[in-house]
C-alpha positions as CSV (number, residue, x, y, z in Angstrom):
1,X,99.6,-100.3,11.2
2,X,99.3,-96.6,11.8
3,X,96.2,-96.6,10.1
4,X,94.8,-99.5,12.1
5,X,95.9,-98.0,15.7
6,X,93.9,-94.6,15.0
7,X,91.0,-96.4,13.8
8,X,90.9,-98.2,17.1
9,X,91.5,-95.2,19.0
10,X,88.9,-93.1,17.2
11,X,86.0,-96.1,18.2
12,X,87.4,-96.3,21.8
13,X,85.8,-93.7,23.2
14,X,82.7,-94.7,21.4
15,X,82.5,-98.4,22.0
16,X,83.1,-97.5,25.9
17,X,80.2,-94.6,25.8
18,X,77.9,-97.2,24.5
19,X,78.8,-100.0,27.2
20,X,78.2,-97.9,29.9
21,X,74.7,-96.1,28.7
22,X,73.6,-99.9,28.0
23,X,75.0,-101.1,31.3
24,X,73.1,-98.0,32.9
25,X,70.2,-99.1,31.2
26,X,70.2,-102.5,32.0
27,X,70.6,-101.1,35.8
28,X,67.3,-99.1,35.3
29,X,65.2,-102.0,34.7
30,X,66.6,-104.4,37.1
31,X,65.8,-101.4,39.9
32,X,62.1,-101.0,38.4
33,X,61.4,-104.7,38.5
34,X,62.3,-105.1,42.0
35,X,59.9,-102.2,42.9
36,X,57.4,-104.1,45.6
37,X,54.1,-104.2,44.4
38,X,53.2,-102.9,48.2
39,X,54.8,-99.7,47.2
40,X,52.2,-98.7,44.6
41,X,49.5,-100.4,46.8
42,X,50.0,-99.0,49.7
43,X,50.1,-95.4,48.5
44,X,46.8,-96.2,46.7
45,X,44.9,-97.5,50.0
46,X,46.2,-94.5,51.5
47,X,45.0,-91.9,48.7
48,X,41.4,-93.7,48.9
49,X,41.4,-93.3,52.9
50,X,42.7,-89.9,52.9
51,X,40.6,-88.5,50.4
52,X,37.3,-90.4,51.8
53,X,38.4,-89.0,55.2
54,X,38.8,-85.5,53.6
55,X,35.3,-85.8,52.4
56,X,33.3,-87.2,55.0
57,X,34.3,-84.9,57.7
58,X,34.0,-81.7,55.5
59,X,30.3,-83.0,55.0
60,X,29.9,-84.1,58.7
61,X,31.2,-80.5,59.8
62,X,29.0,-79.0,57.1
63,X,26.0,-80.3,58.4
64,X,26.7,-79.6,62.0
65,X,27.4,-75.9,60.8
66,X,24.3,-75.8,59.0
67,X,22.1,-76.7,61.5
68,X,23.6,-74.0,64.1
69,X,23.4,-71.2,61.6
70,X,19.7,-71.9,61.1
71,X,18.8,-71.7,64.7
72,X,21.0,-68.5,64.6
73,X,18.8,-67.1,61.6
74,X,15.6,-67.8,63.1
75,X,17.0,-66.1,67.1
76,X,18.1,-63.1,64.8
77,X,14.7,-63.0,62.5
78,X,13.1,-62.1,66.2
79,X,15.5,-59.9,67.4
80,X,17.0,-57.8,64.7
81,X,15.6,-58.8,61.1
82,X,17.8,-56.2,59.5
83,X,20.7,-58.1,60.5
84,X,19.2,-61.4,59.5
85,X,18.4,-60.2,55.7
86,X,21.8,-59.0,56.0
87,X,23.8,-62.5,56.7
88,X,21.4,-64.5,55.0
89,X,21.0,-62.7,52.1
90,X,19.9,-64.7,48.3
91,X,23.6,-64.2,46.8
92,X,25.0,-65.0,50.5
93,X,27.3,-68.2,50.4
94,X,26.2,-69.8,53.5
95,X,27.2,-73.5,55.2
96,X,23.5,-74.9,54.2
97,X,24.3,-73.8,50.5
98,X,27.2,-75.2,50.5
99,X,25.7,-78.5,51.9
100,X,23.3,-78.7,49.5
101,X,26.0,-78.1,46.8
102,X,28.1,-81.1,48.6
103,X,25.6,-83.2,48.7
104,X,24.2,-82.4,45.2
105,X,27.5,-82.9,43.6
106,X,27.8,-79.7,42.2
107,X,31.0,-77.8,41.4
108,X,31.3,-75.1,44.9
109,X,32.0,-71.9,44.0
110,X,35.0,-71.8,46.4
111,X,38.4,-71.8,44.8
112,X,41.4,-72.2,46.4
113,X,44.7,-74.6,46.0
114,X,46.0,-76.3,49.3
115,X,49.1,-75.1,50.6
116,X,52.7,-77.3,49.0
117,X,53.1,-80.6,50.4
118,X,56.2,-82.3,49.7
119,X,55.0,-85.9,50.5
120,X,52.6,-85.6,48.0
121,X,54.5,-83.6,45.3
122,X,57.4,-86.9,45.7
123,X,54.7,-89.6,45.3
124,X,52.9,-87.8,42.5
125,X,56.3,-87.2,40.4
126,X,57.1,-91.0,41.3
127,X,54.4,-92.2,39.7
128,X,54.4,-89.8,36.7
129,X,58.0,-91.7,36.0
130,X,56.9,-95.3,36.9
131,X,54.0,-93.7,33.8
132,X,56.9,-93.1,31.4
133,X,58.5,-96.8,31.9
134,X,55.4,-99.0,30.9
135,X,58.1,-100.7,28.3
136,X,60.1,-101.8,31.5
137,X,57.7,-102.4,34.4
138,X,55.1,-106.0,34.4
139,X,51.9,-105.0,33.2
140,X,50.0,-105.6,36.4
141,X,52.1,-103.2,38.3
142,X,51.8,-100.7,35.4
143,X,47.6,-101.0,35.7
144,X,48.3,-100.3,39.6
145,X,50.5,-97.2,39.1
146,X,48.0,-96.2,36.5
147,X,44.9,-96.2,38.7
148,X,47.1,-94.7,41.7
149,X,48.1,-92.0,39.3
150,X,44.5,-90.9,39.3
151,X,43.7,-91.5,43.0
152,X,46.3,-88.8,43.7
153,X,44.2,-86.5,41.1
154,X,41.6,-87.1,43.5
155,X,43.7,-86.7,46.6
156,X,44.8,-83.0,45.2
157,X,41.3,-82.2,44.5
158,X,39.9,-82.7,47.9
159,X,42.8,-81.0,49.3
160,X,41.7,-78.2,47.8
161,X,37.9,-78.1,48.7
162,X,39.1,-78.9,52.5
163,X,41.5,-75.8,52.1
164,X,39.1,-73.5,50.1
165,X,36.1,-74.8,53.0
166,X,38.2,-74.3,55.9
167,X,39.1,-70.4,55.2
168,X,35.3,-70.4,54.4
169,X,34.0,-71.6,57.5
170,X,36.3,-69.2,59.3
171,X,35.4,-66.2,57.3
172,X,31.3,-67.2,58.0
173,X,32.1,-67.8,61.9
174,X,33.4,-64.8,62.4
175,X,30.9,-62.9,60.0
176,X,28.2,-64.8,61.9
177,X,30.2,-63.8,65.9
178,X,30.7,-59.7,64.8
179,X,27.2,-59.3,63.6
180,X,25.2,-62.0,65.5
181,X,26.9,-60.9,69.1
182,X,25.3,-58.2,69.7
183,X,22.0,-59.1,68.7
184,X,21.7,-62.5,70.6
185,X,24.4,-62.2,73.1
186,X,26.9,-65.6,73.9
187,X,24.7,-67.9,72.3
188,X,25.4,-71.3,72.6
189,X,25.3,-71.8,68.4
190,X,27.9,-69.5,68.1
191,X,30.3,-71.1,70.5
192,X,29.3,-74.5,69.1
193,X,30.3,-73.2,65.0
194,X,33.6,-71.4,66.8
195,X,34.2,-74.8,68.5
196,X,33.7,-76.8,65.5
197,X,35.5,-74.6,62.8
198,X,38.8,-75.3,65.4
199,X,37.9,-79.0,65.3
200,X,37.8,-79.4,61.8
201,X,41.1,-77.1,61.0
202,X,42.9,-79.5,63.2
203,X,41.4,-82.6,61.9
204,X,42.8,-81.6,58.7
205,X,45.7,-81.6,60.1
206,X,45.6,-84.9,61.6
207,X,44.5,-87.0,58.4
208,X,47.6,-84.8,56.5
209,X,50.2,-86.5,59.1
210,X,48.4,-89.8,58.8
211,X,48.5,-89.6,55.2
212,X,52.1,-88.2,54.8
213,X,53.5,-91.2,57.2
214,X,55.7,-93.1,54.9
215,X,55.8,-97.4,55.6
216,X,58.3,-99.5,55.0
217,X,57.1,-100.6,52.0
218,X,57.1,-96.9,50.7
219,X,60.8,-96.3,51.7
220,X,62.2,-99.6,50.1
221,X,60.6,-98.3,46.9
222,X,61.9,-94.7,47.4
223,X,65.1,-95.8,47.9
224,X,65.1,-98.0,44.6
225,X,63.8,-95.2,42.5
226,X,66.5,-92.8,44.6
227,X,69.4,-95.0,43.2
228,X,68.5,-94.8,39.5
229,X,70.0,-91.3,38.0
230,X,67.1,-91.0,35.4
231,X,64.9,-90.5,37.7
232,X,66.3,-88.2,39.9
233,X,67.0,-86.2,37.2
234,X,63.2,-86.4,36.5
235,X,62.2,-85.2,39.7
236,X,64.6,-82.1,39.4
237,X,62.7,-81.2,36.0
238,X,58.9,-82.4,36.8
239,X,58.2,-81.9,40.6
240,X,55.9,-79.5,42.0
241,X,58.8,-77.7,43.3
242,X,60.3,-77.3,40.6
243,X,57.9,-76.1,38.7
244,X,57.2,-73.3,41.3
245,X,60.4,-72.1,41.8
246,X,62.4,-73.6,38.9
247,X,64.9,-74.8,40.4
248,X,68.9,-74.9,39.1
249,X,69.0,-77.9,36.2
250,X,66.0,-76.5,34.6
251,X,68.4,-75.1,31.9
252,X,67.0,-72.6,29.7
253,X,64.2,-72.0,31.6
254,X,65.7,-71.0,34.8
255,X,67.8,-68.5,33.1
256,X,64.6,-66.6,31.3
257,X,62.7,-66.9,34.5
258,X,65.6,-64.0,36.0
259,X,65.5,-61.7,32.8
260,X,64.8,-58.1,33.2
261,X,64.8,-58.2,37.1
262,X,66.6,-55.3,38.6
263,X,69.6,-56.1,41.0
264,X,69.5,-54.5,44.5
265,X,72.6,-52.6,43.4
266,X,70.8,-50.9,40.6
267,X,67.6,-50.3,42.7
268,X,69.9,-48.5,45.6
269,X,71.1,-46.5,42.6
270,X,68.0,-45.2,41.5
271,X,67.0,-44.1,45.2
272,X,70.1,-42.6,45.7
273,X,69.8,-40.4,42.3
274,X,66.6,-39.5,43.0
275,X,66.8,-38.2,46.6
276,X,70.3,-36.4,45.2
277,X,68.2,-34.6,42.9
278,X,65.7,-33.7,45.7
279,X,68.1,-31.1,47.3
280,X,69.9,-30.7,49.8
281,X,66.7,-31.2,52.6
282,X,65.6,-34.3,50.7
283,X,66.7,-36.9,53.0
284,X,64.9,-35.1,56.0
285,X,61.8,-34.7,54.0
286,X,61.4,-38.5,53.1
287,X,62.2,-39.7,56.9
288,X,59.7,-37.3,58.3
289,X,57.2,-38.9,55.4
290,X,58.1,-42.5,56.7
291,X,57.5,-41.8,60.1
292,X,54.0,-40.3,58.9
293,X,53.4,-43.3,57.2
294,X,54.3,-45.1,60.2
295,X,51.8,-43.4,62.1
296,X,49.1,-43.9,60.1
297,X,49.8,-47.5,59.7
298,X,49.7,-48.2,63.2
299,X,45.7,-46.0,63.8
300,X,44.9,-48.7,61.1
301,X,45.9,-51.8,62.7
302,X,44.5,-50.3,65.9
303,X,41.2,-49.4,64.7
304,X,40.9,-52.9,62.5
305,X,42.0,-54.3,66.0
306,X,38.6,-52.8,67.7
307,X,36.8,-53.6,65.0
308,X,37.2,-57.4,65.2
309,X,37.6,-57.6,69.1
310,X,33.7,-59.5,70.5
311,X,33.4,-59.9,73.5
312,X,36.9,-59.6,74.8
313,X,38.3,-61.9,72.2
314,X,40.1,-60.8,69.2
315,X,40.2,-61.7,65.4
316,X,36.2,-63.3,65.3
317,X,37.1,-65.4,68.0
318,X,34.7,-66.0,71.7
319,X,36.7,-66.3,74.5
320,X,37.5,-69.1,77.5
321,X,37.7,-71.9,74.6
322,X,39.8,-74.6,75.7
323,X,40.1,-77.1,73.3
324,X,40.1,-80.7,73.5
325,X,42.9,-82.0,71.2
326,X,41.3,-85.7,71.3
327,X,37.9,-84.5,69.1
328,X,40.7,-84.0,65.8
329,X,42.3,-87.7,66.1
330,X,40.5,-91.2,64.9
331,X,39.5,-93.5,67.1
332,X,42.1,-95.5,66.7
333,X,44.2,-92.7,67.7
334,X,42.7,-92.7,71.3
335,X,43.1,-96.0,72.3
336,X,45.4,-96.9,75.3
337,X,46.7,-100.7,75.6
338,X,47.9,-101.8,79.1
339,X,49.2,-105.0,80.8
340,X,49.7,-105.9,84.1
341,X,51.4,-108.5,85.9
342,X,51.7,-109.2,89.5
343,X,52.8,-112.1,92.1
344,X,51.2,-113.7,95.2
345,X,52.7,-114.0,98.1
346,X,55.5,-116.7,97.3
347,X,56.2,-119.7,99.0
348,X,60.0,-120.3,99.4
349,X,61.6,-119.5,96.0
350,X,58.3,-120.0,93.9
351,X,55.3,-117.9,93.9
352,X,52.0,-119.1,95.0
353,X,50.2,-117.3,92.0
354,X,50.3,-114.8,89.1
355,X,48.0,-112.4,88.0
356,X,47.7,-111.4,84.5
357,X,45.7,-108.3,83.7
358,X,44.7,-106.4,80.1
359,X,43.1,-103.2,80.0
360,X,42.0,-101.0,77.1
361,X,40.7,-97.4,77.6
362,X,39.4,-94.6,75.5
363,X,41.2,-90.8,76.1
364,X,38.2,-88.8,76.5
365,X,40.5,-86.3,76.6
366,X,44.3,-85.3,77.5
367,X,43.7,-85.9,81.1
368,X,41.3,-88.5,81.1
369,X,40.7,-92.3,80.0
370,X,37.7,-94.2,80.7
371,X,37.8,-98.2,80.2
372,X,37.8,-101.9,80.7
373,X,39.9,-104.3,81.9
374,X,40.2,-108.7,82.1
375,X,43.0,-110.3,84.5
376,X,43.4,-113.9,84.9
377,X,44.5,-115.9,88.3
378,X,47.1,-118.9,87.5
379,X,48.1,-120.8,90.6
380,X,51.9,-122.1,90.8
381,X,51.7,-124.4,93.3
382,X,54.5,-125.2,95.6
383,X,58.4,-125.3,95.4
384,X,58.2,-129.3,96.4
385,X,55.7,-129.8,94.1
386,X,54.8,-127.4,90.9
387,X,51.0,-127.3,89.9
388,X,49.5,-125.3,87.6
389,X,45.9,-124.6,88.2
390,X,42.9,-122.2,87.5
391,X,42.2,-119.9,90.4
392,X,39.9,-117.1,89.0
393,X,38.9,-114.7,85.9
394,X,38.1,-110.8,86.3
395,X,36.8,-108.3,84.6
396,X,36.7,-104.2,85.8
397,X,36.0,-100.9,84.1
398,X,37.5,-97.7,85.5
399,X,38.1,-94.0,84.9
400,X,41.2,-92.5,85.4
């Protein structure tokens, strides 16, 4: 009987483990199945837009760009040549080269990897999991997290080539304001590339917020993946963030990633020993070698100051530029819906007629829309006897 009792008591523990990873598992794929198939959809109509959108106005810019620094080439080949040969030079990178290299297909010489974006590093990591359960998950959604998978590839890529572009095109714009200013004065191409290299920076912007705006077909699967402990354990090990600044549950590999640094405590150490063997004037001698340092550093920034300051701006910039933060949404963006709704004079407790009105405008800008608008007369008749009737159809534009 003894024997009997510890035998059960030994497979116990056992028996129970294995109950609960199976019931764990079984939880896993009932949470995958009931992933919506809008989830993965909707994330892949959003890559496509984004990275099309990406695309299109870093080529639309481009040529814009292009066409201004050519008419800037050809005011500068009559009015300083040296100065011409010297921004347009063979091994110059340009915005017409780079057009041609857009349009061409060719790999751009810029390199550059967009800054962290934590929508994208959560959907990419989701989708490298969904990857890993093709045993559990219906084929078709498989195939769509598959080809999602690589729209995000495409997504990160173009992120990059809008980042690497934009710090290009401001570099070139104010290359082309300090050298070009002088020679040609406040040309109107050089306030049009300064205008448009703001435009574009926060146009990026935009299509990012569009792009990171979750929809409610996005959360319900976020939630379901949230809930299942293998995953979130994934995402601690696999995410971008992760990998950048291993985070704890990283085991091993958090641990070595902090081998050999110094501690502040040992650093202040050294310092101290250092300045004790200095003497007894040593302390003196490195403050008045700080405050030099000081010194110097601020007849740097000065000078560098001076050197980039055009025309009473600063930093390659030409002054009185107030933008027009319409030009960086979509159209969609700047359209205002309105309804109106008014009453005739009444007779006793009924009105004699209603007026329904429905306008749309356009924001030209923050302070103005321009538009149209349709309204529609319905007679009520009269409190002793109710009649509906047609009285009259408008139709009005207006500014406001």
């Amino acid at each position: 009987m003894s024997k009997l009792l510890l035998i059960i008591l030994l497979v116990l523990p056992f028996s129970g483990s294995s109950a609960m990873a199976q019931k764990q598992a079984d939880s896993t794929i009932e949470s995958l199945q009931r992933i919506p198939s809008k989830y993965i959809t909707g994330i892949d109509k959003k890559a496509s837009q984004y990275a099309s959108r990406l695309l299109s106005k870093t080529e639309k810019t481009l040529t814009k760009l292009s066409r201004w620094e050519n008419k800037i080439k050809s005011l500068l080949e009559k009015t300083s040549p040296e100065t011409s040969a010297r921004l347009f030079a063979n091994n110059q990178p340009t915005f017409t080269s780079l057009l041609q290299q857009l349009k061409s297909g060719e790999a751009m010489a810029l390199q550059y990897e967009a800054s962290y974006s934590k929508y994208r590093d959560n959907v990419t990591t989701s989708l490298k999991y969904l990857q890993q359960q093709k045993e559990l998950l219906d084929s078709g959604i498989f195939n769509k997290v598959k080809a999602t998978s690589e729209k995000m590839k495409e997504v990160a890529t173009e992120e990059d080539k809008a980042e690497a572009m934009k710090l290009f095109i401001k570099e070139r714009k104010r290359q082309l304001i300090e050298q070009a200013f002088n020679q040609i004065g406040s040309s109107k191409y050089l306030t049009k590339i300064n205008k448009e290299a703001y435009y574009y920076t926060e146009t990026l912007k935009n299509y990012k917020e569009i792009f990171s705006d979750s929809k409610k077909a996005e959360e319900t699967g976020k939630n379901i993946l949230n809930k299942i402990p293998a995953f979130q354990k994934f995402m601690q090990q696999n995410s971008q963030l992760a990998t950048m600044f291993r985070l704890p549950g990283n085991g091993v590999a958090s641990v070595a990633s902090l081998a050999g640094l110094q501690t502040r405590a040992s650093i202040q150490s050294i310092i101290q020993d250092r300045i004790a063997s200095g003497g007894p004037n040593a302390q003196q001698q490195i403050s008045q070698n700080l405050q030099a340092a000081q010194a110097e550093m601020t007849k740097l920034k000065d000078k560098l100051m001076n050197a980039t300051r055009v025309g009473g701006s600063e930093g390659g910039e030409l002054p009185d530029f107030k933008p027009n933060t319409q030009r960086s949404k979509l159209f969609s963006q700047r359209i205002e819906y309105g309804f109106n709704l008014q009453f005739d004079k009444t007779n006793n407790l009924l009105p004699a007629a209603t007026n329904f009105g429905l306008s749309v405008g356009y924001k030209i800008n923050d302070k103005s829309v321009i538009g149209i608008g349709a309204s529609y007369k319905l007679g009520m008749g009269a409190i002793d006897r109710i009649r509906f009737s047609h009285q009259g159809i408008g139709l009005r534009s207006f500014m406001d």
